[in-house]
N, C-alpha and C positions, 0 to 999 in steps of 0.2 A: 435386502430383498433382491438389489440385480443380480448378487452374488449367485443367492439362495437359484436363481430362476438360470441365468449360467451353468450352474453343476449340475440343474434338474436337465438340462437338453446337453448336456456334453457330449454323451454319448452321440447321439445321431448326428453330431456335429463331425464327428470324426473326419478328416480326411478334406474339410473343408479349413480356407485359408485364412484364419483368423488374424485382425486388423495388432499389428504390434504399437501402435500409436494410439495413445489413451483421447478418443476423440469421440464421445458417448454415441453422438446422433451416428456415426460409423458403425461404430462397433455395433447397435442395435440392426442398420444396416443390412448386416454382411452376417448378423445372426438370423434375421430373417428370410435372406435371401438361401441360405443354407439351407433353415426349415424347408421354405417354400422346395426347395430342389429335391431337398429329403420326399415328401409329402407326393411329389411328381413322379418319384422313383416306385416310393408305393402304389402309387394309382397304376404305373404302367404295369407290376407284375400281375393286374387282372387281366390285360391284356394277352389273350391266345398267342404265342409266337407264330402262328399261321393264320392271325385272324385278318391278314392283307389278300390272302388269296380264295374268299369264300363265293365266290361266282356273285348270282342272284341273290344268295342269302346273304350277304356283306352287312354292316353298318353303313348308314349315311357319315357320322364322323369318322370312319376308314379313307373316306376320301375327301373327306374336308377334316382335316385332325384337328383344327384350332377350335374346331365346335366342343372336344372336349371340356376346353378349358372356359368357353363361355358360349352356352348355345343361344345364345339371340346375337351374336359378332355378327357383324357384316365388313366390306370392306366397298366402300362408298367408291374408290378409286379403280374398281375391274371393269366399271363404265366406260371409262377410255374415251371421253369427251374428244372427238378432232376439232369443235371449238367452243367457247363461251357462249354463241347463241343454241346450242342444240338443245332442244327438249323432247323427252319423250314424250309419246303421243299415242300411243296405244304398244299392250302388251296381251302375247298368246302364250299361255304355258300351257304343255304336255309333262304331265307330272305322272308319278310310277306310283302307285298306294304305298302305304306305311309299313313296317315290320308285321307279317304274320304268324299264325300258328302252321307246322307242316299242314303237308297236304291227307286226307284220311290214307292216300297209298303209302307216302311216306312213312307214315304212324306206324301202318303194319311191317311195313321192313324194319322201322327200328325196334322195334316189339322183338323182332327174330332175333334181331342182333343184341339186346339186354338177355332172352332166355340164355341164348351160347356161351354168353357172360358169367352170368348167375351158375348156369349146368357142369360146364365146359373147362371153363379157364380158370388154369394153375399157377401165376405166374405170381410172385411175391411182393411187388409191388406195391408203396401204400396208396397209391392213386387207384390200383384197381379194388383192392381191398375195400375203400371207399366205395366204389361204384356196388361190390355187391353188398356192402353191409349197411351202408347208409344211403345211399343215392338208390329212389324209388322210380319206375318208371308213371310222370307224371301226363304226359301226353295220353289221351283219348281221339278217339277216330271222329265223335262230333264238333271236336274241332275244326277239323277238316277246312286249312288256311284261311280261317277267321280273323279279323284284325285284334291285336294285343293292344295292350295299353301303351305299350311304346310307340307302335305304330299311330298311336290316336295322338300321340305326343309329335312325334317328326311333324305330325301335317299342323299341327295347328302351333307353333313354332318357325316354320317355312312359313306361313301366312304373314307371320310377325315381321320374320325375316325379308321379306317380299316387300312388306309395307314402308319396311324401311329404306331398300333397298329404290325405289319405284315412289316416293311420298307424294308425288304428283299423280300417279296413276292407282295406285293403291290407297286409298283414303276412306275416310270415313263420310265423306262427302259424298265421291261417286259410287261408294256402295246404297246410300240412302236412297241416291236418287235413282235407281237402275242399271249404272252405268258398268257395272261389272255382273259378270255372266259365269255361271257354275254348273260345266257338264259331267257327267259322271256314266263310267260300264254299269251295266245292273248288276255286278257282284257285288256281294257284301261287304268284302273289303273294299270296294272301292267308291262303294256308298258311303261309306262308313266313313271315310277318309275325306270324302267331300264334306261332309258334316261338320268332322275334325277340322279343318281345311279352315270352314266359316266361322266355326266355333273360336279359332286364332284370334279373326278379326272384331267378331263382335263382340269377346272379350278383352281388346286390348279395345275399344273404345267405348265399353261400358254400354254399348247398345242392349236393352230389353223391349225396347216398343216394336223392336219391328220382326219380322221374319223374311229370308231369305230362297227364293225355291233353287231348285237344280232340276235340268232336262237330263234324266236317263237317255243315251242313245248309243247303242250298242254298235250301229253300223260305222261311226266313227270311231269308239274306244276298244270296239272288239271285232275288227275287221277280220282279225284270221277267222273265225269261229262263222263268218259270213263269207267267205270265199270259195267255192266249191271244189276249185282248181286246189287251191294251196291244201285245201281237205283230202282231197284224192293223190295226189301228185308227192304230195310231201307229208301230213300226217297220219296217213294211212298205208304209205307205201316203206316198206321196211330197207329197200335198195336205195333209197332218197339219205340215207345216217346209215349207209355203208361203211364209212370212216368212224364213225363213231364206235360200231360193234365190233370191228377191226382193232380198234384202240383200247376199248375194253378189254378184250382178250389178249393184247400184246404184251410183249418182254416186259413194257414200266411197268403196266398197271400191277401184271403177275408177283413184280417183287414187292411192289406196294402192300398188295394181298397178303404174301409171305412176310411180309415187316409186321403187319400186322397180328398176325396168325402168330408170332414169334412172341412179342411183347406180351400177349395174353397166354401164352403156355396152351394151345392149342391145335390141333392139328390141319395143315395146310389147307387142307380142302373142305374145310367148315367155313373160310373165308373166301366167299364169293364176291365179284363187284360189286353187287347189292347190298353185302353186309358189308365193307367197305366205304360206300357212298354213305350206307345206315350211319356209321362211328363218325362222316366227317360233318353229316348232319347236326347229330346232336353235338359237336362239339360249336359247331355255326349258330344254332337254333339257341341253346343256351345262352350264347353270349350276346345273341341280338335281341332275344327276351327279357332274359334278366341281368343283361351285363355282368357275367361270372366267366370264370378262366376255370372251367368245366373241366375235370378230372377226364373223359371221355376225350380230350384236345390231347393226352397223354400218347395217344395211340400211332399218332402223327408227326412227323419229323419236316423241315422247311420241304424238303425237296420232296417227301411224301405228298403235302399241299401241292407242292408244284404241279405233281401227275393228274391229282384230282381235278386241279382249278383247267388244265387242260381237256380232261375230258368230258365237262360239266359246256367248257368253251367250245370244243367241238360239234356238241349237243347244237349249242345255241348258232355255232355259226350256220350249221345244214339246215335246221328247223324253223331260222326267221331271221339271220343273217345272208352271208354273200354266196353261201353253196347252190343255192338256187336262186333263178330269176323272179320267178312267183311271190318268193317269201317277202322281197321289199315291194314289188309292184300292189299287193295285197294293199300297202298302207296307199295307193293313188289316193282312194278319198279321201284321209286324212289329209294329205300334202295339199291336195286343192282347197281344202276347207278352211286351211291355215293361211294358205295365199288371197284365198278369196275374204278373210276378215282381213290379212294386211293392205287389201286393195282398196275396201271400202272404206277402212280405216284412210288411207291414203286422202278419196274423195273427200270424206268428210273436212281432212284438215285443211283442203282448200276453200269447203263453202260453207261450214258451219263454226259456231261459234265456241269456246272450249266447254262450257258448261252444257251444252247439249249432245259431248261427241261419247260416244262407246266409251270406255277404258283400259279395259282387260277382261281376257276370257280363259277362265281355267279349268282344265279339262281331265281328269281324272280315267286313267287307266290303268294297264298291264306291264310287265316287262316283254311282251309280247306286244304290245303298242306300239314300245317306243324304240325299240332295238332296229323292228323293219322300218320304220322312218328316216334314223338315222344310218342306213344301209343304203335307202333309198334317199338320201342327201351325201354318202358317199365318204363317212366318219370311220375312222378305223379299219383304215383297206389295205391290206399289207401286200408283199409283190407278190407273193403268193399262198395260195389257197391254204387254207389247214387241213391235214388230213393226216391218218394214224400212224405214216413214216414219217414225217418232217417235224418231233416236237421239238427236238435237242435244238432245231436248227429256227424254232419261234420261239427262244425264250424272252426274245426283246419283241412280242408281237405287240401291236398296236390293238388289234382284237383280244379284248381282257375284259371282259364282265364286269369281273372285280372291281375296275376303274370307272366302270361304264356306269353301272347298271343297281348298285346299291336301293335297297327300299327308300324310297321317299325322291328316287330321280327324276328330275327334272329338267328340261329342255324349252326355253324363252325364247322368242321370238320376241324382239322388241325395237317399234320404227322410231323413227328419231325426226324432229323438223329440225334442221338445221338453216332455216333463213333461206329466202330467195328460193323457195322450192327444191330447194335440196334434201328431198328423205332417205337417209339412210336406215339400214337394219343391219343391227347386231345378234348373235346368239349365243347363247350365256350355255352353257351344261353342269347341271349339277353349281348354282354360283357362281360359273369361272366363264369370261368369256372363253370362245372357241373360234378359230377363222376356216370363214367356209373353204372347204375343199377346192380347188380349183380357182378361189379367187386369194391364194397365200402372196399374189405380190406387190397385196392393198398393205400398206403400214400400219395399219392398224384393221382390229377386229372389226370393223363396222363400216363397210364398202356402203356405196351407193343402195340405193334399194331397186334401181334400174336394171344397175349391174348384178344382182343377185337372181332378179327375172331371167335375165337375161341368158344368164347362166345355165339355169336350169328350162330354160326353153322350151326344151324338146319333152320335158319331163309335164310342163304346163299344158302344152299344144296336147302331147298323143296317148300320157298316161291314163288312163280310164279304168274306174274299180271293174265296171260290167264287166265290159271285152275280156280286161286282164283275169279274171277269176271266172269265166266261163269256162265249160268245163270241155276239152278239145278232144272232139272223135277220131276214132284212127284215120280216117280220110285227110284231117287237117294238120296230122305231122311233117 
């Protein structure tokens, strides 16, 4: 029978270093360790070779890869304990919602770009061949970035992950008793994802007697949409993503275009940056729906991605990144809403007792949420600005979506009592601690929580949503 089961896997064995020493429990070993590698190799060729650079549309495991291989992993140790007495004491997440369906505009661009396919293109190819003879266009416009089931998955998975992560603050305990808080944007997906969210936890503790609510509130989860300033100034004004339209039209994008326009036996000018953007979508959209290595990814080459994921970055840096002042001032209220539960949170751990204190509050929104927050904490700020001359020279930029910004991101805020009135506060992204800006020459990720005020001071004292997003008459320039 070993014989028999040796010849049946020799093949995939190939190439792997089989034990010369007759030593069964070995040999069994070093045959499974082989499988296993075999089996790893196969799962990676679903993987897009460009599926590292898909902006907003990314995977959560693109930036955590070990979730691959076991999506409830945590690693207890990214804590960073500076000592035995520290306990956490209260936690705030700003979380991104889960993998959606495009947006209905998106739909209609890829729609254009499937007819020129189908009509159009001559190229012999059997990746393309697939797309017109077998691959349907399944997307409808009432989708219109609805949350998917993977998305319904990431959140209530992250819940799990949370719970573990956090077992003092995440419990089945202080959810029973009140002690956790669930805010959510009125989108659908991001309702939807709050749901998900809870769904995590009262399924991993077998809860059915009780129910949970969540406060809709749009003015913290959907600050740009409430800001009058950032509405006039920057998403309505087309000289605000100057660089952007610049960039579109420049030398990369054009050859990208033409790379394109090539691969499908087509002619140059049927490929616009829109149908462009449309081919990098659905190869993005496929793979974070249904986890497939989407014949459509064919179109695209690394450095192809490259151009895209740049001008997709560009987007985001003018629009609610560092290119305007507006776009991170817009999140003031969130940032003081987050301070002001760390503050009261603070109170409490000197005059109440554990069983009666807050826990955690989680807060569900936008990649539009969370981008100006962390703009306006001062994460990913390169020495200079991005704009539609300088890509060659940001290929190491620290502003990357891709890294950032994946469906299901999250951003923790979480205080620490460490004894004798010592609170510090750590902040986690995406999992991974992160060290606040300006305070890199604490040894470790979780400075005082004094220091961290302190820090951002000025940001506490004079930021204001009103002022800042009032809308300024020409008298006041």
């Amino acid at each position: 029978m070993f014989l028999i089961l040796s010849l049946a896997v020799f093949k995939i064995f190939q190439g792997c270093i089989m034990p010369s020493f007759p030593i069964f429990n070995l040999f069994i070993y070093s045959t499974l360790s082989c499988l296993l590698n075999h089996v790893s190799l196969e799962k990676d060729l679903n993987l897009p070779a460009i599926a590292n650079y898909f902006n907003t549309k990314g995977r959560y495991e693109e930036v955590n890869p070990y979730l691959r291989e076991e999506i409830f992993a945590v690693n207890t140790s990214v804590v960073q304990l500076p000592s035995a007495q520290c306990e956490a004491r209260y936690l705030t997440a700003i979380i991104r919602h889960g993998t959606r369906y495009p947006t209905t505009k998106d739909i209609q661009e890829m729609r254009k770009l499937y007819d020129v396919v189908l009509q159009n293109a001559t190229g012999e190819e059997s990746w393309l061949r697939e797309i017109q003879t077998q691959w349907r266009m399944w997307y409808t416009e009432d989708m219109d970035g609805r949350l998917v089931q993977k998305g319904v998955d990431e959140l209530r998975r992250l819940a799990v992950r949370l719970s573990k992560l956090f077992p003092g603050l995440v419990s089945e305990e202080k959810l029973r008793d009140g002690h956790i808080k669930f805010i959510t944007s009125s989108k659908h997906r991001c309702v939807n994802s709050t749901l998900s969210f809870k769904a995590g936890l009262t399924e991993l503790w077998d809860i059915k007697d009780m129910e949970f609510d969540h406060e809709v509130n749009d003015t913290l989860m959907r600050f740009f949409a409430e800001c009058p300033r950032l509405t006039q100034e920057v998403d309505n004004s087309p000289s605000a993503v100057q660089e952007v339209k610049r960039f579109k039209e420049g030398p990369e994008m054009k050859e990208v275009q033409q790379r394109i326009a090539g691969r499908l036996g087509v002619l140059n000018n049927l490929i616009t940056y829109n149908m462009a953007e449309a081919a990098f979508y659905f190869c993005a959209y496929e793979f974070a729906i249904k986890a497939v290595n989407s014949p459509w990814c064919q179109l695209f080459d690394e450095e192809d991605a490259k151009v895209m994921e740049y001008a997709s970055d560009l987007r985001e840096f003018w629009k609610r990144g560092y290119g305007h002042d507006i776009n991170s001032k817009a999140s003031c209220g969130l940032f003081h809403d987050v301070f002001s539960q760390l503050d009261q949170a603070a109170m409490r751990n000197r005059q109440a007792q554990a069983s009666t204190r807050p826990a955690a509050t989680f807060q569900v929104g936008h990649a539009d949420t969370l981008l100006p927050l962390l703009t306006l904490l001062g994460f990913f700020k390169d020495g200079h600005p991005l704009t539609s001359a300088n890509y060659a020279s940001h290929s190491h930029r620290s502003f990357r979506t891709s890294h950032m910004m994946p469906y299901a991101a999250n951003l923790l805020f979480v205080l620490y009592d460490c004894g004798a009135d010592d609170l510090k506060l750590q902040l986690l992204l995406n999992e991974k601690p992160v060290r606040f800006p300006g305070l890199t020459h604490q040894q470790v990720s979780m400075p005082s929580y004094q220091d961290a005020k302190d820090h951002y001071k000025a940001l506490l004292q004079d930021c204001d949503f009103r002022s800042e997003c009032q809308l300024k008459h020409p008298t006041d320039v």
